[in-house]
mmCIF entry with sequence, helices, sheets and N, C-alpha, C, O atoms, coordinates in Angstrom:
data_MODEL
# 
_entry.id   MODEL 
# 
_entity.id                         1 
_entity.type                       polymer 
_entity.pdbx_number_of_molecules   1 
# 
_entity_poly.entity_id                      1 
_entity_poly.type                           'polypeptide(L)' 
_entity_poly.nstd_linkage                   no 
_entity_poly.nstd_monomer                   no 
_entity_poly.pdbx_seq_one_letter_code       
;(UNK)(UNK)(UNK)(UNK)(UNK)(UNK)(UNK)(UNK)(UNK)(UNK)(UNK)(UNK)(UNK)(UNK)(UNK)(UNK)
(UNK)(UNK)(UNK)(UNK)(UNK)(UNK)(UNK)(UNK)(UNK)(UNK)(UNK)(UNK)(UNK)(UNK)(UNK)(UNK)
(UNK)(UNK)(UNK)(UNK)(UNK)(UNK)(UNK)(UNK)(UNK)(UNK)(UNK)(UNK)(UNK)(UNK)(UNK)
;
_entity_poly.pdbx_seq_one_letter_code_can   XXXXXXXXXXXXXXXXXXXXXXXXXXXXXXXXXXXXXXXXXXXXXXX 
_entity_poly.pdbx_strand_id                 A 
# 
loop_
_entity_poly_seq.entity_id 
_entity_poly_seq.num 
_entity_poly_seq.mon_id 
_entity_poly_seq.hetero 
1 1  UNK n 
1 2  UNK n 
1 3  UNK n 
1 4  UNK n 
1 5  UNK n 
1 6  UNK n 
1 7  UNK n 
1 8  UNK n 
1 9  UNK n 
1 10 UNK n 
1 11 UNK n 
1 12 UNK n 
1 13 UNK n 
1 14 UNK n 
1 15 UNK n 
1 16 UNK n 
1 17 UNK n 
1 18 UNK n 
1 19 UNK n 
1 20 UNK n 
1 21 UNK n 
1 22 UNK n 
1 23 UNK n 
1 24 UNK n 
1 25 UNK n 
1 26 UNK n 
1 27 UNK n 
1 28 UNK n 
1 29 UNK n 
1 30 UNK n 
1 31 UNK n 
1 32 UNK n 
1 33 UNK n 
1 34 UNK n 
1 35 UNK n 
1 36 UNK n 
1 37 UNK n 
1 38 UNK n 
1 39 UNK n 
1 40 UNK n 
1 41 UNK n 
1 42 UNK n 
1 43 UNK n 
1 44 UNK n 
1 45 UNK n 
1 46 UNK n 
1 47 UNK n 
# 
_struct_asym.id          A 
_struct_asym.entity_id   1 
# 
loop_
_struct_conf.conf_type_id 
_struct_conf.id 
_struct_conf.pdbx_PDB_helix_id 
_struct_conf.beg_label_comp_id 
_struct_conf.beg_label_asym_id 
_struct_conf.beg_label_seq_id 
_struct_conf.pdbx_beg_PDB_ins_code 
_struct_conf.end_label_comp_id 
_struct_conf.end_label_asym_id 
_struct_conf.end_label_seq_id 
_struct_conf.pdbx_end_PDB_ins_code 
_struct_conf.beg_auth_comp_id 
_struct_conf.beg_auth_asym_id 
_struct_conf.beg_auth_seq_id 
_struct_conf.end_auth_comp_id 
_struct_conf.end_auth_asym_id 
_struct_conf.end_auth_seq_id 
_struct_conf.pdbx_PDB_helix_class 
_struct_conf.details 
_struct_conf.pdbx_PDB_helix_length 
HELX_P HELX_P1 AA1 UNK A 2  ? UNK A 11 ? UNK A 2  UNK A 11 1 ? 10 
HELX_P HELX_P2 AA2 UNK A 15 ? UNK A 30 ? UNK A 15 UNK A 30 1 ? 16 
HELX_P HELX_P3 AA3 UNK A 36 ? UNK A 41 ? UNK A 36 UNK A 41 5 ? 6  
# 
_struct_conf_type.id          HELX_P 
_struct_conf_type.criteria    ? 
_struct_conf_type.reference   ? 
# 
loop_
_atom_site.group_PDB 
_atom_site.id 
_atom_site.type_symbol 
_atom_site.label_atom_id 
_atom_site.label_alt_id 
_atom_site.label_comp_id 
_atom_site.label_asym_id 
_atom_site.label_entity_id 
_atom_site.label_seq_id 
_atom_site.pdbx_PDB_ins_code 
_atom_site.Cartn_x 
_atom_site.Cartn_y 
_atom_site.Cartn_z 
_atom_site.occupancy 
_atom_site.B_iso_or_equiv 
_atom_site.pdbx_formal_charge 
_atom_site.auth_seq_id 
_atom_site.auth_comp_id 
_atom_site.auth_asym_id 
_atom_site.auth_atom_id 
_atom_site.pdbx_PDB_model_num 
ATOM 1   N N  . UNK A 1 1  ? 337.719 56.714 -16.085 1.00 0.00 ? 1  UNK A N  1 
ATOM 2   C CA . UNK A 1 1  ? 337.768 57.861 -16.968 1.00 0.00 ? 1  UNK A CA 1 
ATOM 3   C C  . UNK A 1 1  ? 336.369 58.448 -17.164 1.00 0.00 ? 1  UNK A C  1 
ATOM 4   O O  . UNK A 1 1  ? 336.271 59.666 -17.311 1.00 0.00 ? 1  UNK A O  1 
ATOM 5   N N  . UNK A 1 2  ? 335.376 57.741 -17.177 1.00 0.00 ? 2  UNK A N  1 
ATOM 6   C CA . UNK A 1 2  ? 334.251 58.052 -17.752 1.00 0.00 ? 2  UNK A CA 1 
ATOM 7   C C  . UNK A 1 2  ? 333.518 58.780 -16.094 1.00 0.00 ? 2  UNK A C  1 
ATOM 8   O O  . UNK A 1 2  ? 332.382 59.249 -16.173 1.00 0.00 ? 2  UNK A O  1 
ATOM 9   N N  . UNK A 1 3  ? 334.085 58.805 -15.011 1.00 0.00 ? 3  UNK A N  1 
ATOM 10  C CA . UNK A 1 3  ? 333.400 59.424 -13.440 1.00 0.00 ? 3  UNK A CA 1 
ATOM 11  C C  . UNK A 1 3  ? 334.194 61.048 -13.713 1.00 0.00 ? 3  UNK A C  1 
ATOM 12  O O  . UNK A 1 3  ? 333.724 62.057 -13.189 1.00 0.00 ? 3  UNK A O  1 
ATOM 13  N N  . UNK A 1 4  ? 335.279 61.087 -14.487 1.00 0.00 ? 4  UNK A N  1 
ATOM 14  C CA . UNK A 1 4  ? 336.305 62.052 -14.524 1.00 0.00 ? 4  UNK A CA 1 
ATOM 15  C C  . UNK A 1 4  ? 335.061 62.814 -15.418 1.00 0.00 ? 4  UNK A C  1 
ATOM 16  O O  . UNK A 1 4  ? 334.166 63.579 -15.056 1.00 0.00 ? 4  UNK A O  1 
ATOM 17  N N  . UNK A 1 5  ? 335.364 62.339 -16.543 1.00 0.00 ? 5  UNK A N  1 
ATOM 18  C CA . UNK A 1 5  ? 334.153 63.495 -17.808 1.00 0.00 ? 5  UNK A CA 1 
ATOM 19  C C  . UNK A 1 5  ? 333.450 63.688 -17.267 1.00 0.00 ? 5  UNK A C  1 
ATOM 20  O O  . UNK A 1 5  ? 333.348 64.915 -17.231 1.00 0.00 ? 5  UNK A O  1 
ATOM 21  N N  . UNK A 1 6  ? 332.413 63.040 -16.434 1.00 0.00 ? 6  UNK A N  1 
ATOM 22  C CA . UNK A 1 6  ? 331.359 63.431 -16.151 1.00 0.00 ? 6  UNK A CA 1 
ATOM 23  C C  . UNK A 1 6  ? 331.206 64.480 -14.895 1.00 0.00 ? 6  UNK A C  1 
ATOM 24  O O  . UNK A 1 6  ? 330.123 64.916 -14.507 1.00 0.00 ? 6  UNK A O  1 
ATOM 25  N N  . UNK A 1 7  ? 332.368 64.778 -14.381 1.00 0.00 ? 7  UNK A N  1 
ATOM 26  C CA . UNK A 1 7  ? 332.834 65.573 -13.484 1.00 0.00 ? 7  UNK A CA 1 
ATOM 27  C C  . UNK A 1 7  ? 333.220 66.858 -13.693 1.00 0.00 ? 7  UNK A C  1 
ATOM 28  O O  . UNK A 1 7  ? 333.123 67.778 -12.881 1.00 0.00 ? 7  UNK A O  1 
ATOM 29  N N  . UNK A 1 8  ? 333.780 66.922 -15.095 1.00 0.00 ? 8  UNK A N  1 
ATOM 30  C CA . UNK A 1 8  ? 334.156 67.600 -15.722 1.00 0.00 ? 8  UNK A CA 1 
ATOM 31  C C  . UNK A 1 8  ? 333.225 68.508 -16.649 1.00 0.00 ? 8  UNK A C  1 
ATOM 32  O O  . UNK A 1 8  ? 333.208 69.738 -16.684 1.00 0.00 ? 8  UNK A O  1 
ATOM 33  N N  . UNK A 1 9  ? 332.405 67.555 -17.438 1.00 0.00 ? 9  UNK A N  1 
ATOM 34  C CA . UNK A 1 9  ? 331.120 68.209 -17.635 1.00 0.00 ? 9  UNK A CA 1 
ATOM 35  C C  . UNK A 1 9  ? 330.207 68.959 -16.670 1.00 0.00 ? 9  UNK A C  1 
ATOM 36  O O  . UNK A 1 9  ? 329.457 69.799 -17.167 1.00 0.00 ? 9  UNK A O  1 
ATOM 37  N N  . UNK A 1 10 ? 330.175 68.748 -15.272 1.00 0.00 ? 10 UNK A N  1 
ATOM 38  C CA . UNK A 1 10 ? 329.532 68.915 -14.239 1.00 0.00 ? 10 UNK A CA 1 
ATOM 39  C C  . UNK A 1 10 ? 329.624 70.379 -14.049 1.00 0.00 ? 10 UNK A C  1 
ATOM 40  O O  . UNK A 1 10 ? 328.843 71.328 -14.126 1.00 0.00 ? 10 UNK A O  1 
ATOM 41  N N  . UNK A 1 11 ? 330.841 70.207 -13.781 1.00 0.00 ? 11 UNK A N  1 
ATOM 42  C CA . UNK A 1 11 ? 331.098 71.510 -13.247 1.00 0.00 ? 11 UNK A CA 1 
ATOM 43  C C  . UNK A 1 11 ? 331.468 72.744 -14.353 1.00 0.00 ? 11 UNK A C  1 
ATOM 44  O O  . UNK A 1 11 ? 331.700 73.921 -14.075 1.00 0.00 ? 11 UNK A O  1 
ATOM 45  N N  . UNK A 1 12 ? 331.446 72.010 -15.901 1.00 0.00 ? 12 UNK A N  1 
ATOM 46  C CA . UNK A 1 12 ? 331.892 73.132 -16.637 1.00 0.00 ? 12 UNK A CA 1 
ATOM 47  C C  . UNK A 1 12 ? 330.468 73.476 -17.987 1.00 0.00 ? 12 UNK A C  1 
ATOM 48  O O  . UNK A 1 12 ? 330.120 74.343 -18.788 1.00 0.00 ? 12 UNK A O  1 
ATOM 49  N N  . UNK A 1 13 ? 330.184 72.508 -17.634 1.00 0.00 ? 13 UNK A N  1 
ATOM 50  C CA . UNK A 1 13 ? 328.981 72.417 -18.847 1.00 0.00 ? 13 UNK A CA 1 
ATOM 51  C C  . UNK A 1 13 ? 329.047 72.588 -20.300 1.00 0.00 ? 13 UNK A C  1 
ATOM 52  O O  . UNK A 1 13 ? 328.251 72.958 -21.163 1.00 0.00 ? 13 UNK A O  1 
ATOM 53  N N  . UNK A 1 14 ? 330.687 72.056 -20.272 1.00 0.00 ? 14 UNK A N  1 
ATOM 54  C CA . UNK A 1 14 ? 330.461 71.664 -21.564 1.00 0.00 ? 14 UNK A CA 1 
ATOM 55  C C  . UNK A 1 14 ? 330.239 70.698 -22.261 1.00 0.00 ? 14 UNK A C  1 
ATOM 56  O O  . UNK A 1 14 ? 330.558 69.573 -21.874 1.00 0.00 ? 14 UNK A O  1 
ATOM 57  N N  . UNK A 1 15 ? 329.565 70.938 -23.600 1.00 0.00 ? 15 UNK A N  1 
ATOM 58  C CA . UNK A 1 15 ? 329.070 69.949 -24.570 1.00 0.00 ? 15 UNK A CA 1 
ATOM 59  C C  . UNK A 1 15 ? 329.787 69.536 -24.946 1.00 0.00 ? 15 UNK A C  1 
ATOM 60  O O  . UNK A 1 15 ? 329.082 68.645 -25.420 1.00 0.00 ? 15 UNK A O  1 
ATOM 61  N N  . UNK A 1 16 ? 331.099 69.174 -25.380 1.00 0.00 ? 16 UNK A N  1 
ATOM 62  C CA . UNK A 1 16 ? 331.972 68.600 -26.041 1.00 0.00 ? 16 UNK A CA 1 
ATOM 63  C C  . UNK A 1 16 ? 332.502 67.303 -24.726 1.00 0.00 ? 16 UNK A C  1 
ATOM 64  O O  . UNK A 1 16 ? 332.929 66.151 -24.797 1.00 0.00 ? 16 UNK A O  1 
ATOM 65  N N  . UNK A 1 17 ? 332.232 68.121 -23.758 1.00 0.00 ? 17 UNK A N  1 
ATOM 66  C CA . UNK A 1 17 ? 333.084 67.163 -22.427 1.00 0.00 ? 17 UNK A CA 1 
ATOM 67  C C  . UNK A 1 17 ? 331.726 66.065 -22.719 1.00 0.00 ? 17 UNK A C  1 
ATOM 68  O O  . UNK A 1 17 ? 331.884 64.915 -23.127 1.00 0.00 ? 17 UNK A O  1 
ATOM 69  N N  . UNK A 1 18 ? 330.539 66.620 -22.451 1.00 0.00 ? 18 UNK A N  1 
ATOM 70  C CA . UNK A 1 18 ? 329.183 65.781 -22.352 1.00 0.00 ? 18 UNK A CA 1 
ATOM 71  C C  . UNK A 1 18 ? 329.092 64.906 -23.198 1.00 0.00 ? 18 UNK A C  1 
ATOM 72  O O  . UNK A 1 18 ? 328.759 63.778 -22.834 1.00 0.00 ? 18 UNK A O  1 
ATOM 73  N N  . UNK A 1 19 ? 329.471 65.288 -25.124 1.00 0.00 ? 19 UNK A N  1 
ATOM 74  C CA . UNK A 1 19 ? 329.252 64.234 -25.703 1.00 0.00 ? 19 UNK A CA 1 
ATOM 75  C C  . UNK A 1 19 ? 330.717 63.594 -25.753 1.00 0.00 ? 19 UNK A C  1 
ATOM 76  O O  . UNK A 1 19 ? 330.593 62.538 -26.373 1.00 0.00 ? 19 UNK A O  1 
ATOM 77  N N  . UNK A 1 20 ? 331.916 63.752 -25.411 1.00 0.00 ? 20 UNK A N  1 
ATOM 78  C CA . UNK A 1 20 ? 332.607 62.432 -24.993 1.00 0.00 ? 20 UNK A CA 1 
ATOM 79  C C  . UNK A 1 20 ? 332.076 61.085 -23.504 1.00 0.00 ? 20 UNK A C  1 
ATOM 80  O O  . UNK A 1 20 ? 332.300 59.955 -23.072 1.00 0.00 ? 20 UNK A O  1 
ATOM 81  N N  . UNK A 1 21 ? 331.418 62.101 -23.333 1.00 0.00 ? 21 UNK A N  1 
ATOM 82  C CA . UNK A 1 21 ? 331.105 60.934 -21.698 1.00 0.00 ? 21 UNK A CA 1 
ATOM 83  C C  . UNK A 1 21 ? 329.796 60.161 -22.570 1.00 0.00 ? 21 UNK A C  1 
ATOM 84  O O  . UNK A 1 21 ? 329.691 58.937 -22.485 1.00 0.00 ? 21 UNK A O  1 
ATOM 85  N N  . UNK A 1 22 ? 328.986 60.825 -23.263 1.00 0.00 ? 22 UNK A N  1 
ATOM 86  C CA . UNK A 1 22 ? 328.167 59.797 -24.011 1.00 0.00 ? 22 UNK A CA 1 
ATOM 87  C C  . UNK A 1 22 ? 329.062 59.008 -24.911 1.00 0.00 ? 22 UNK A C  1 
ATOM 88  O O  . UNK A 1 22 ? 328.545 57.935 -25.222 1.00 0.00 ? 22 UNK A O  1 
ATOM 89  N N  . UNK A 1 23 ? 329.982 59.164 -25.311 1.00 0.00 ? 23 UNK A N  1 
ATOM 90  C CA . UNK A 1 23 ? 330.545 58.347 -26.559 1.00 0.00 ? 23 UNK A CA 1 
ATOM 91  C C  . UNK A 1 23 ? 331.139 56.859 -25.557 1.00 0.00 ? 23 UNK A C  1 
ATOM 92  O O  . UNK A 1 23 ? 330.921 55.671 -25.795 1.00 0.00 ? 23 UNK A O  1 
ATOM 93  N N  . UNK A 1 24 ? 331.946 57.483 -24.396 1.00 0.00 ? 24 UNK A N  1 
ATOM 94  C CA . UNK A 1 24 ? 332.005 56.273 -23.137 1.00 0.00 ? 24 UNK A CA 1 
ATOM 95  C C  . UNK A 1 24 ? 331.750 55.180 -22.764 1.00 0.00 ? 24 UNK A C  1 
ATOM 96  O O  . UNK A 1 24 ? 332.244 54.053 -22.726 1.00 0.00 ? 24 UNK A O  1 
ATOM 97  N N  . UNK A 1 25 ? 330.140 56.156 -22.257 1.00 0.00 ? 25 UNK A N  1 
ATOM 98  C CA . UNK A 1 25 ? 328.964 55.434 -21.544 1.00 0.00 ? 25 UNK A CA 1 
ATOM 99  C C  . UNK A 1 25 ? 328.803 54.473 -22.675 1.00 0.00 ? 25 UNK A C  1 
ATOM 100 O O  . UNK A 1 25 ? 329.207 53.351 -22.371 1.00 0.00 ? 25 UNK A O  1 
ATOM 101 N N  . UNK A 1 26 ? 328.108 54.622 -24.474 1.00 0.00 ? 26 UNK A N  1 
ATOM 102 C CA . UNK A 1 26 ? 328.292 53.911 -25.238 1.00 0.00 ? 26 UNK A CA 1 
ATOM 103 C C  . UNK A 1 26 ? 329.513 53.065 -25.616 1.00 0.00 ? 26 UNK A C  1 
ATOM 104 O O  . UNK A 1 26 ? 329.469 52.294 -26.574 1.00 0.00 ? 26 UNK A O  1 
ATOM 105 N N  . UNK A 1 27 ? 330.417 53.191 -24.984 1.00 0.00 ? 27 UNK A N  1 
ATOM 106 C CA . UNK A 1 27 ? 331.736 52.178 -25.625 1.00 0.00 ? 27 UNK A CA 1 
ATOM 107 C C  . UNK A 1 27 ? 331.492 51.079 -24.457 1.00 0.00 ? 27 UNK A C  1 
ATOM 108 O O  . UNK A 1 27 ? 331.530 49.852 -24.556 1.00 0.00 ? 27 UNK A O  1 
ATOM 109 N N  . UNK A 1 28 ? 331.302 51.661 -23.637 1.00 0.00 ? 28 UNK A N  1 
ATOM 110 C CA . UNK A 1 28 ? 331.102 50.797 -22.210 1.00 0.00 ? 28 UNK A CA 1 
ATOM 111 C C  . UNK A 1 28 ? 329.898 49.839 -22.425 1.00 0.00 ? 28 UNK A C  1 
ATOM 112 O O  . UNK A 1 28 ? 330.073 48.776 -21.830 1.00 0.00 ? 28 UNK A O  1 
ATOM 113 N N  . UNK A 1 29 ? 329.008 49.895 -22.942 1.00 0.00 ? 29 UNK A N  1 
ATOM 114 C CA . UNK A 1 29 ? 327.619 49.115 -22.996 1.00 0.00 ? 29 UNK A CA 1 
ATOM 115 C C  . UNK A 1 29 ? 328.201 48.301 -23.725 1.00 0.00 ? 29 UNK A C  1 
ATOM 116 O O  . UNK A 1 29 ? 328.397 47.183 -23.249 1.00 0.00 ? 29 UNK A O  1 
ATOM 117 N N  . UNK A 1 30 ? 328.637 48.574 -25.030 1.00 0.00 ? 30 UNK A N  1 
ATOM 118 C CA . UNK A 1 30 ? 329.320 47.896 -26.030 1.00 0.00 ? 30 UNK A CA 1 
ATOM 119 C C  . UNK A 1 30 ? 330.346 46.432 -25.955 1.00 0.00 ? 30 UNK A C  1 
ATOM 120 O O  . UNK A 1 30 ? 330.291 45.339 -26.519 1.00 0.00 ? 30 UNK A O  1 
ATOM 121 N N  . UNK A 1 31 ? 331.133 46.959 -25.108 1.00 0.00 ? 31 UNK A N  1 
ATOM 122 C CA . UNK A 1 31 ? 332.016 45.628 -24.705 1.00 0.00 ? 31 UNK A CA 1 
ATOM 123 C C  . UNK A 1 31 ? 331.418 44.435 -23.823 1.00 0.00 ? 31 UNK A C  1 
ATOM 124 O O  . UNK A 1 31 ? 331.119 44.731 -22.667 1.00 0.00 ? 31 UNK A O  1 
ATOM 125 N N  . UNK A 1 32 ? 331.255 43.399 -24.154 1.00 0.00 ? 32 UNK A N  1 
ATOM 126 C CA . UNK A 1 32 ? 331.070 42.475 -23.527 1.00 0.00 ? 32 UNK A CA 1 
ATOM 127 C C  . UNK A 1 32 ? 331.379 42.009 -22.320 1.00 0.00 ? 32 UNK A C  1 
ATOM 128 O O  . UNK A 1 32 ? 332.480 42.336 -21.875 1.00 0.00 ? 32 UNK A O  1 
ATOM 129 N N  . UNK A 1 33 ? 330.629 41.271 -21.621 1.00 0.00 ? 33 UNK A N  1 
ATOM 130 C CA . UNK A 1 33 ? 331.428 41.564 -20.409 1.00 0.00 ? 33 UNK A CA 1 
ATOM 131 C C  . UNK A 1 33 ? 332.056 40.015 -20.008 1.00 0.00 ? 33 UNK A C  1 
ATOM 132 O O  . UNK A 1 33 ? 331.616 39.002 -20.553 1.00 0.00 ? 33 UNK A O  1 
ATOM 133 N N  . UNK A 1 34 ? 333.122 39.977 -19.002 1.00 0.00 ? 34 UNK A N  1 
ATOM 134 C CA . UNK A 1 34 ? 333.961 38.608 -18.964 1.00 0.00 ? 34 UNK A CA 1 
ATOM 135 C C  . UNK A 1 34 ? 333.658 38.693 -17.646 1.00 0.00 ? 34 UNK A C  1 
ATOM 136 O O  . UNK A 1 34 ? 334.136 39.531 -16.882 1.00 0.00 ? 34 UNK A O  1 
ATOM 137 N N  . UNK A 1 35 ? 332.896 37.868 -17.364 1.00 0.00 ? 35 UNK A N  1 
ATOM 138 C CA . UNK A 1 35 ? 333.065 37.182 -15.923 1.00 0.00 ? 35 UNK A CA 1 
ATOM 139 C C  . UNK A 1 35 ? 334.196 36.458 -15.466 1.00 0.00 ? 35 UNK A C  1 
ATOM 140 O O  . UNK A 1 35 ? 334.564 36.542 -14.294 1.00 0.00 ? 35 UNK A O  1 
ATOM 141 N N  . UNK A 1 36 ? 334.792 35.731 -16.329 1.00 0.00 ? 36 UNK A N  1 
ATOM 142 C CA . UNK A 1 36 ? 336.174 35.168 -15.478 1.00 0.00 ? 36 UNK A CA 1 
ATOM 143 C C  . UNK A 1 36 ? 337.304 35.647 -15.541 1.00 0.00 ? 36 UNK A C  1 
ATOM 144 O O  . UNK A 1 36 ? 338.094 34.730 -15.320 1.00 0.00 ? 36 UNK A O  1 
ATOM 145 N N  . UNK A 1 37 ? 337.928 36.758 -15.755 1.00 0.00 ? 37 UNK A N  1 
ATOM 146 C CA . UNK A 1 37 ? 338.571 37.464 -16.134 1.00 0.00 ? 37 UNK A CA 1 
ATOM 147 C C  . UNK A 1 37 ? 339.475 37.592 -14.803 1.00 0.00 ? 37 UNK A C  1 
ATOM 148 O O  . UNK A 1 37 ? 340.567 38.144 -14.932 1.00 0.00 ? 37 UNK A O  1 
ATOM 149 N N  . UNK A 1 38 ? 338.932 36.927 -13.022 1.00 0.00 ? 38 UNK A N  1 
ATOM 150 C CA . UNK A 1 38 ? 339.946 36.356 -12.106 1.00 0.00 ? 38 UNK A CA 1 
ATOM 151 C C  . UNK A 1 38 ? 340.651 35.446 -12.555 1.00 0.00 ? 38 UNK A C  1 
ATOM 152 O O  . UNK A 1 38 ? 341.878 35.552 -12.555 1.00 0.00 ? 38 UNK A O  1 
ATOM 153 N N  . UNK A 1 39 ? 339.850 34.081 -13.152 1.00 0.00 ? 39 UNK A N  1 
ATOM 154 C CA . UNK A 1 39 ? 340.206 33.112 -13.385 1.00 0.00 ? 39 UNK A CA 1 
ATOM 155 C C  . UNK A 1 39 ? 341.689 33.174 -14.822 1.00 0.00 ? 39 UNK A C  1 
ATOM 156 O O  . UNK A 1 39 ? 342.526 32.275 -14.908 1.00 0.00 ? 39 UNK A O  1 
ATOM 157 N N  . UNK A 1 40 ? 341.668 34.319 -15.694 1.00 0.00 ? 40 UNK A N  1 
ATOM 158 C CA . UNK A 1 40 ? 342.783 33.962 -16.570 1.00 0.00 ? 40 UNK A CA 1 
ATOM 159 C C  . UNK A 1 40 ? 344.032 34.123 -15.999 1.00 0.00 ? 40 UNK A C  1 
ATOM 160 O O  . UNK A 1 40 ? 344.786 33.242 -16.413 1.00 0.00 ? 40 UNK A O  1 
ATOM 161 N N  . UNK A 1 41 ? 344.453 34.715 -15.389 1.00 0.00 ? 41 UNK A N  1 
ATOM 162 C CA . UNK A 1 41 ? 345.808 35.428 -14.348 1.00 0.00 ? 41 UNK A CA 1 
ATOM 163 C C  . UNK A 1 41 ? 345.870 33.868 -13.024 1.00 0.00 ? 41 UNK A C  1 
ATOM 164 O O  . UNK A 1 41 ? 346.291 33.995 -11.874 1.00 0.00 ? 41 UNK A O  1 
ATOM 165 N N  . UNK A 1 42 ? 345.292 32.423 -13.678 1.00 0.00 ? 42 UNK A N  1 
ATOM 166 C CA . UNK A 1 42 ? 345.838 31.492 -12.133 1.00 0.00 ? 42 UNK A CA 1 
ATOM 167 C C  . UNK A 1 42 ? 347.013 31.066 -12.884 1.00 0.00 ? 42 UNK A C  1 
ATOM 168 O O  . UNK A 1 42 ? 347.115 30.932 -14.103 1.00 0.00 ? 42 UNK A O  1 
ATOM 169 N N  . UNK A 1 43 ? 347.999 30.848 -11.854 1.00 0.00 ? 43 UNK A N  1 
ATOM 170 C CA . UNK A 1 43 ? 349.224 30.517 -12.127 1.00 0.00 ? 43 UNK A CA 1 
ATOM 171 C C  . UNK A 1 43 ? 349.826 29.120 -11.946 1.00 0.00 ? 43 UNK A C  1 
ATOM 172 O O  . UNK A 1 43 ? 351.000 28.807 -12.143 1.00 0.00 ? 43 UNK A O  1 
ATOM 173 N N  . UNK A 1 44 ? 348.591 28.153 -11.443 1.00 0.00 ? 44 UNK A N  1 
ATOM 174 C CA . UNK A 1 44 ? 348.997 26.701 -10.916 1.00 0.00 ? 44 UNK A CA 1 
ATOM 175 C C  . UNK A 1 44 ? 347.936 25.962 -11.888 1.00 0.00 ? 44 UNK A C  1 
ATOM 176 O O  . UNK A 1 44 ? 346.997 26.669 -12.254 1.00 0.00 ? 44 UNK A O  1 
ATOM 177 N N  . UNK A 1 45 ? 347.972 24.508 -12.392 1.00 0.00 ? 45 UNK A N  1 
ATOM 178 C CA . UNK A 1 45 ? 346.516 23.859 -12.847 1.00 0.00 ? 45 UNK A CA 1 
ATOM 179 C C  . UNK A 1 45 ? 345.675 23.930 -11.638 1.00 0.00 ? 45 UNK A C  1 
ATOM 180 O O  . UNK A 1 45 ? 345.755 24.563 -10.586 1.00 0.00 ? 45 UNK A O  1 
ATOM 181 N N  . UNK A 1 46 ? 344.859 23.094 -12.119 1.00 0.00 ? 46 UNK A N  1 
ATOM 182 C CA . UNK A 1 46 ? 343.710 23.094 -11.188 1.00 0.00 ? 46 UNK A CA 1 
ATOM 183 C C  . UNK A 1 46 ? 343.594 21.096 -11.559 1.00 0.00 ? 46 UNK A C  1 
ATOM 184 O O  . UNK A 1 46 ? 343.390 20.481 -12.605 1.00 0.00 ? 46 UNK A O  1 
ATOM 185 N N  . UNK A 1 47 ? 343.744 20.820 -10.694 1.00 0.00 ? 47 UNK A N  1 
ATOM 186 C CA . UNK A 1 47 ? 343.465 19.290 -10.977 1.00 0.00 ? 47 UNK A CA 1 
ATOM 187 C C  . UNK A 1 47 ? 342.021 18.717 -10.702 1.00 0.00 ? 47 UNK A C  1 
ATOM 188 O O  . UNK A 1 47 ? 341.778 17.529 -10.914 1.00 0.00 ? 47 UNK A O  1 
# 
């Protein structure tokens, strides 16, 4: 979503598009990130 706004802003220049893609970019920094996030979806143990 956030390649879309900024695409969108691009080509239209608007500020409202611009400061949602900053609000984004900031939600995005924000979340933590999960490295194992393959690992929750295994479907067998692991012995």
């Amino acid at each position: 979503m956030i390649e879309f706004t900024w695409k969108v802003f691009a080509e239209t220049g608007s500020i409202d598009t611009y400061l949602l893609f900053k609000e984004l970019e900031k939600d995005r920094q924000d979340e933590p990130l999960n490295t194992d996030h393959e690992f929750n979806e295994i479907d067998f143990p692991i012995s």
